[in-house]
Every structure is written in structure tokens, then in C-alpha cells.
N, C-alpha and C positions, 0 to 999 in steps of 0.2 A: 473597575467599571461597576460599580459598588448599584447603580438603576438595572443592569441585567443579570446580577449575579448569581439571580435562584434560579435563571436559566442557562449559565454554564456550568458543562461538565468535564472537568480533565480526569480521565485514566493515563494514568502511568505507571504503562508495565514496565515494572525492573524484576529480577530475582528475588525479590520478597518471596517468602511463603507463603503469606496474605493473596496473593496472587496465583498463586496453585489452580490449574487447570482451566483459567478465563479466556484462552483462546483455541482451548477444546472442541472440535468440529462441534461436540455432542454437547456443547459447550453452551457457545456464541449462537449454533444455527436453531432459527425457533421451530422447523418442521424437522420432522424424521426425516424424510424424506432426501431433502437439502442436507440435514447432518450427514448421514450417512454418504452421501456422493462428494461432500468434501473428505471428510473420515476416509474414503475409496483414493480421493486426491492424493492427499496429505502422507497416506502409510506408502500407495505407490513410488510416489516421488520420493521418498526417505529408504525405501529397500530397493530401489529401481527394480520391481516388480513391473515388467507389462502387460497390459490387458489381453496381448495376443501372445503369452504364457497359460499355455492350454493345461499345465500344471500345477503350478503355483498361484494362478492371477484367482479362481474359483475355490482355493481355500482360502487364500484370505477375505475374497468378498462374501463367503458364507459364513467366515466370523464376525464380520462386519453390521451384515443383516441382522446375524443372533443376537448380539449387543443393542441394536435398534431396537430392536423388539421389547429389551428389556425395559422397567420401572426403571433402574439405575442405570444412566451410557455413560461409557469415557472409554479414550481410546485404551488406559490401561487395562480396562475390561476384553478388549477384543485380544492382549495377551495373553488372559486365564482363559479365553474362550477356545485359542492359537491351542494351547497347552492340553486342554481337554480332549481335541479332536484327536483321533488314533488315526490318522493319515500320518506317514513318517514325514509327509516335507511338512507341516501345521508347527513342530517342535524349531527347526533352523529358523521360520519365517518369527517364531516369538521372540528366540533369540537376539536376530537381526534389529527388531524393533526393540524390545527390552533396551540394547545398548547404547540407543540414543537416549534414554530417558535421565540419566545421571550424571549430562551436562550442567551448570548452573544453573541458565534459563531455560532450559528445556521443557521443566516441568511446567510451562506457561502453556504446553501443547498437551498435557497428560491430568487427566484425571481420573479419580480412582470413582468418579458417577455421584459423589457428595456434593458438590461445588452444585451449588443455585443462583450465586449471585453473580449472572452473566455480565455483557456491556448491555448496560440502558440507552437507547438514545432519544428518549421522552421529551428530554429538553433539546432548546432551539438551540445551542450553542454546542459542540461536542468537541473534546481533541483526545485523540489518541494517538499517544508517547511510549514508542517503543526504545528500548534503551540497551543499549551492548551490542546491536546487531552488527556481523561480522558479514557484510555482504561480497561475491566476487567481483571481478574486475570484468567488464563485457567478453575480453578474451579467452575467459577461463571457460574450457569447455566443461560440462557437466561432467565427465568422468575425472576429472580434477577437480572438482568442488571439495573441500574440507569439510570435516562433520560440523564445523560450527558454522562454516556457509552452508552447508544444506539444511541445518533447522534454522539459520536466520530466512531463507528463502521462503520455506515451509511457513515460516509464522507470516509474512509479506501474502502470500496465497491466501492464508486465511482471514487476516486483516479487508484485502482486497477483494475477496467474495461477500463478507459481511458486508463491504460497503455495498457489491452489488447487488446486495440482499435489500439493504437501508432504498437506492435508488429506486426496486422497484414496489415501493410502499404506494400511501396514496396517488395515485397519480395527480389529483386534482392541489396537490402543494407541490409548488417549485422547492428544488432540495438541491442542496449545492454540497459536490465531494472535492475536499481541498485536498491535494497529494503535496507536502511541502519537501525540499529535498525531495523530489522526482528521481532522481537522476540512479540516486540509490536503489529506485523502484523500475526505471527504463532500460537499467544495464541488463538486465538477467531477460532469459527467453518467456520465462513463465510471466515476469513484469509486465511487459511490452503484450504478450497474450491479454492478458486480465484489463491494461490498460485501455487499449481496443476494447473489447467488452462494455465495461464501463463509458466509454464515449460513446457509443451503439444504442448502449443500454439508456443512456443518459437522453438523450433524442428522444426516444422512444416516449418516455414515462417523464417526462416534466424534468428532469433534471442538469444540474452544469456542472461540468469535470472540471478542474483547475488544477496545471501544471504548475510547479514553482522551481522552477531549476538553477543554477547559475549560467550553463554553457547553452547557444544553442545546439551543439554537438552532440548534447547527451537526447537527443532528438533522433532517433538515426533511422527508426522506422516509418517509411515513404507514408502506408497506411495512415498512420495515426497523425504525423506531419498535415496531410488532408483531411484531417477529420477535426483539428482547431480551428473555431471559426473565429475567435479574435485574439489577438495576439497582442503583449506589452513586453518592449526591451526598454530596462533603463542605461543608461551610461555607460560607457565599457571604454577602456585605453588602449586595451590590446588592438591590433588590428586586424589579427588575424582572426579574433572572434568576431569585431566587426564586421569584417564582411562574410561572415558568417551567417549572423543576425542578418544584415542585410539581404542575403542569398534567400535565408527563409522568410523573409517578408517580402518576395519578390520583386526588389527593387534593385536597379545596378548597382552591385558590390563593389565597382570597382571607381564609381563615380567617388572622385574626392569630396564633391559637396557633400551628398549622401552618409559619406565616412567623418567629414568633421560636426555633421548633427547631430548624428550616436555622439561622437565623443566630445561634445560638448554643449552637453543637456546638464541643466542646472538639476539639484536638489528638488526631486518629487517635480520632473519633469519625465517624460516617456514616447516613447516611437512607440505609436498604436496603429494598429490594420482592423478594421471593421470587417463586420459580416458581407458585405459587399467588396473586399479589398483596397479600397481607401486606407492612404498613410499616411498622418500627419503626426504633429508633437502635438502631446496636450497636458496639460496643468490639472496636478491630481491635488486638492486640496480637501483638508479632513472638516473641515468647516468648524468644526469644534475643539478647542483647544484641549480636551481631556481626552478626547480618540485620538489627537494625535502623542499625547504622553500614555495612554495606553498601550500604543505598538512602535512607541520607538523604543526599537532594539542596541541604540547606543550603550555602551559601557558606561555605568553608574560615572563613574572616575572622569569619563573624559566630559562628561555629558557638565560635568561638578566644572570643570579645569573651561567649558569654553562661555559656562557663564562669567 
């Protein structure tokens, strides 16, 4: 797309060095303020520290603040700040956090307060590509998370507030947050929290949230179910997803007509529900032939094989 192209921006976080500390509360967030209550998020949720820890929860959020305060923040900082305080639990809590930091990606959440060149999103076009994340399965309860599910989660929280950050910008521009693979983002409790948010937030302040998932299954929270106001399924075989989709589009699921429309919607056809709940199919067409070779996702190979 070579006419829009000085206004796309892809970040792609992988384990590069190059990448060191970009999704640093003290990072990403542009106010103190916001850093710091992510930074408060981020370290509770990674030592399950609770705010109603009359012990523990008040030294770490006084290292937190000191670090704010600072010319220099990153959250590795609030471990030499952990380590300073002559409080005996300030030493276990540094510890505790220290031992995440020396996962591969990890250090995508750790900065040592040098790192300046945050995420931009100046331009009109933005994707952020996060890579290796090790997310859990809806059932896994938090005290069974793995260390590399709970910093995959940890960076999904910060990703996800940025965005809520991005929505409440000007209000006077429409700004639209794409969540692609959802489902990765809908499993987890903290997801579905932030998600809501985001849809809340989005009303509010001129902005449209966009699910993109494959099942509607991966939908499961009633809340947020009610809080999409338009809705697209394309084609589906299974039929137990089918009337699935159907269920959530509030149309008899168990109606055969109903079930052979789903499954047998042509190529960039769709079951759409409008903001008023009207259902019908409709013809999504790119109107121009080089947007539609810009996002067709086919395989070089097969794409070669069915010319």
C-alpha cells in the first residue's frame, strides 16, 4: 500500500535487545501518574501482592512512587529502590520481582529508565505485534499460571491500557482499537476486565473496539456480549459453532434455514446484525483490486497454484 505507507506503523515486539524496556509501564504510559498505577498493576499481578496486604502492598507502592518521581523510571529501578529500603519484607519483594526479569521476553517489561523511544501512534495506521506470548487456557486458575503465562498476561494488561490510553485521546477523532485474535485476549480474567473497559471507554470518547476471533465461544462474558453493537460471522461447517453464532445473533439456532445460510455464505459474504438488531447477509466488497491483494491472507503458494 505503497499511497499510505508514511502512515503505517508496525512494532514488532520480539526478544530483540533493540526492544528492551518498550512496554515499561514508565515506558509506554505518557503521564506519571498513569505510569505509576500501571507500574502498581503490573508488579501486583506478577508477585500476587494485594492492595489489602497491610504489609507488603505499602512498601512496594512507596518504591513505586520514589521511582516516579525520579528523572530516570523503569520498573528495574523500583528494584534498587526495593533494595535500599531497610524494611525487612522491601529485600523478599525485590527478589520476587528480580526473578522475572531473566525470562527471554521479559525484558520487554523492564527497563533500567534509559529507553526513550516508546510506542508512537502519530500515524494513522498502527499494529502492534507481540510474538512468543505463552497465554493460559480460560480454565487455568491464576494460582496455576506459569511464569511465562503470567508475563505473557502482564504485557496483554499493558498493551491493553495503552490502548485505553490511545482511546481517550482527542475526542473530536473517531479512533478505532482492533484486537485481532481476541480470543487470546478474552480467555484470561484480566482480558475480559480491560476489554469491557475499552468498550465503555470507547462510547464515551468517539471511539470502536473490534473483536476478531474465530469461535463465538470465545465470547463468554454476558457483559461484553451486550456491549457489541454490530456484529459479522462468516461461513462456518461445524454446526455446533453454528448455532452458536446463531444463538449470539439472536436468531433461532436451531432453525435449519438459519444453519444452511451460515454454512453456505460464499467467499467475502457475511451474517451481519446492525445497531438496531437486523440480520441479513451482505456482500463485502474491496472495491479496489490492490486492497483486496493487500489483505489477502492466502499462502503465496496456493494463491501461485489456483491461478
Amino acid at each position: 500500500m505503497p499511497e499510505i505507507a508514511h502512515e503505517i506503523n508496525i512494532v514488532n515486539l520480539t526478544s530483540e535487545e533493540s526492544n528492551k524496556g518498550l512496554l515499561d509501564p514508565f515506558v509506554i504510559m505518557k503521564k506519571k501518574k498513569d505510569s505509576e498505577s500501571l507500574a502498581i498493576d503490573i508488579l501486583t499481578f506478577l508477585t500476587g501482592i494485594s492492595s489489602r496486604d497491610g504489609d507488603k502492598f505499602p512498601v512496594l507502592r512507596r518504591a513505586i512512587r520514589a521511582v516516579g518521581q525520579q528523572e530516570e523510571r523503569g520498573l528495574l529501578l523500583v528494584i534498587h529502590e526495593l533494595r535500599s529500603d531497610p524494611n525487612p519484607l522491601a529485600g523478599p519483594i525485590a527478589d520476587h520481582i528480580e526473578s522475572f526479569t531473566d525470562y527471554d521476553f521479559a525484558h520487554l517489561l523492564f527497563s533500567d529508565g534509559t529507553v526513550k523511544n516508546s510506542i508512537s501512534l502519530e500515524k494513522q495506521l498502527n499494529m502492534i505485534q507481540v510474538a512468543d506470548l505463552v497465554l493460559p487456557d480460560a480454565e487455568t486458575s491464576f494460582e496455576e499460571y506459569t511464569t511465562m503465562e503470567l508475563l505473557s498476561v502482564a504485557m496483554l494488561i499493558v498493551i491493553s491500557t495503552f490502548a485505553l490510553d490511545f482511546i481517550h485521546s482527542d475526542r473530536s477523532i473517531f479512533k478505532i482499537v482492533d484486537l485481532d485474535e481476541a480470543w487470546s485476549f478474552l480467555q484470561v480474567a484480566q482480558g475480559k476486565t480491560l476489554s469491557n473497559k475499552l468498550v465503555r471507554a470507547g462510547r464515551a470518547m468517539n471511539a470502536g473496539v473490534y473483536f476478531v476471533t474465530q469461535n463465538a465461544d470465545d465470547l463468554t462474558d454476558e457483559k461484553l456480549k451486550n456491549n457489541i453493537g454490530v456484529k459479522f460471522a462468516f461461513r462456518s461447517r461445524d454446526i455446533t459453532e453454528i448455532k452458536k453464532t446463531l444463538q449470539f445473533f439472536g436468531v433461532d439456532s436451531e432453525d435449519e434455514a438459519n444453519q444452511r445460510r451460515l454454512r453456505e455464505l460464499e467467499n467475502g459474504q457475511c451474517l451481519m446484525q446492525d445497531l438496531y438488531g437486523r440480520v441479513g447477509i451482505i456482500q463485502v466488497h474491496p472495491v479496489f483490486e490492490d486492497l483486496f491483494h493487500a489483505f489477502d491472507t492466502r499462502p503465496p503458494v496456493k494463491e501461485k497454484e489456483r491461478r
